[in-house]
C-alpha positions as CSV (number, residue, x, y, z in Angstrom):
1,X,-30.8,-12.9,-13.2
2,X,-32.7,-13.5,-10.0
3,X,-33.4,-11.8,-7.1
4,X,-31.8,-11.7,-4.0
5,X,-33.7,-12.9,-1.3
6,X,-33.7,-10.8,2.3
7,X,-31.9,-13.4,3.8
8,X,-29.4,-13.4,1.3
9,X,-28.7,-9.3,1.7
10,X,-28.7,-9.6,5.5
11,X,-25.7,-12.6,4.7
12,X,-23.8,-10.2,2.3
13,X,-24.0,-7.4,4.5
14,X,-22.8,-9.1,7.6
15,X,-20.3,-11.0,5.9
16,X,-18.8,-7.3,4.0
17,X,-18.8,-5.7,7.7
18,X,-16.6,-8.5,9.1
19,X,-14.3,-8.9,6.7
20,X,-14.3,-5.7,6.1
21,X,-12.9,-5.1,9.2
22,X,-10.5,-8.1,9.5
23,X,-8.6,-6.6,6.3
24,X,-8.3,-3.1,8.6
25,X,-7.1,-5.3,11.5
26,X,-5.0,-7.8,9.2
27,X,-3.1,-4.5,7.8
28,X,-3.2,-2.3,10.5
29,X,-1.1,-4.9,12.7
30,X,1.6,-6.0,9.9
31,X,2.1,-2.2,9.8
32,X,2.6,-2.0,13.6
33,X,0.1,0.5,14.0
34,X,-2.0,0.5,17.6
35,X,-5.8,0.5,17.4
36,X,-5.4,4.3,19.3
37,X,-2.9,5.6,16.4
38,X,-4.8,4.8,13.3
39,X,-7.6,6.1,15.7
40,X,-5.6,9.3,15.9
41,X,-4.6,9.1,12.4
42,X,-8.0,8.8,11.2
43,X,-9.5,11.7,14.1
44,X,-12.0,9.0,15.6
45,X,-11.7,7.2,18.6
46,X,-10.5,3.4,19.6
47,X,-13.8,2.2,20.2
48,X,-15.5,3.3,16.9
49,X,-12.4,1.3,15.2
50,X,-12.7,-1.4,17.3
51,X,-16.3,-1.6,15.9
52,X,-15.2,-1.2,12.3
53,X,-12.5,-3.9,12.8
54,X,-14.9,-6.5,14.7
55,X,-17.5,-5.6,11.6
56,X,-20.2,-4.5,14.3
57,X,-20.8,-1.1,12.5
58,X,-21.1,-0.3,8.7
59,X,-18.6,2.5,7.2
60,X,-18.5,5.1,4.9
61,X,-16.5,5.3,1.4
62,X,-15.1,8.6,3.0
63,X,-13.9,6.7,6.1
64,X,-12.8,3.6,4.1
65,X,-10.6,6.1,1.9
66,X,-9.5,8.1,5.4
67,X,-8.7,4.3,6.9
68,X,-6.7,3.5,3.4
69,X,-4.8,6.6,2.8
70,X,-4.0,6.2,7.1
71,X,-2.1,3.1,6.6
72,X,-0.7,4.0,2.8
73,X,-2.8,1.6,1.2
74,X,-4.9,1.5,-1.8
75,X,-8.4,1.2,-0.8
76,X,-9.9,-1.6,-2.6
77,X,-7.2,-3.8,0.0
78,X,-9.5,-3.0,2.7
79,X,-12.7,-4.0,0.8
80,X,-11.3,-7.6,-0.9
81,X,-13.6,-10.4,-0.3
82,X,-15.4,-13.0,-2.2
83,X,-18.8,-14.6,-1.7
């Protein structure tokens, strides 16, 4: 097995953050929840969501289980992607 480069990481990272945070937004607005309630939900505020969902900030398991168990979801549907 080879090693990943540091380009590679920065790619996998970036691209984990995004749609990361397009699977929060994707859910969050079939469920017709407002950015400010799952905010609420999750006791953050709207901008640090709006961060998560736009994949310009990294999260935590913890928050990524808070976020899931907010909108009754398993968590691994917030974290599916391929590369």
């Amino acid at each position: 097995m080879s090693e990943l480069s540091s380009d590679e990481i920065k790619k996998i990272k970036e691209d984990v953050l995004f749609q990361t945070g397009v699977n929060i937004r994707r859910i969050r607005t079939a469920k017709k929840i407002t950015q400010i309630e799952l905010a609420a939900r999750i006791q953050s505020d709207r901008q640090y969501l709006y961060k998560i969902e736009n994949g310009k900030v990294g999260v935590s398991v913890a928050k990524l289980a808070t976020i899931a168990k907010a909108l009754e979801v398993p968590i691994s549907d917030l974290v599916k992607f391929s590369f």
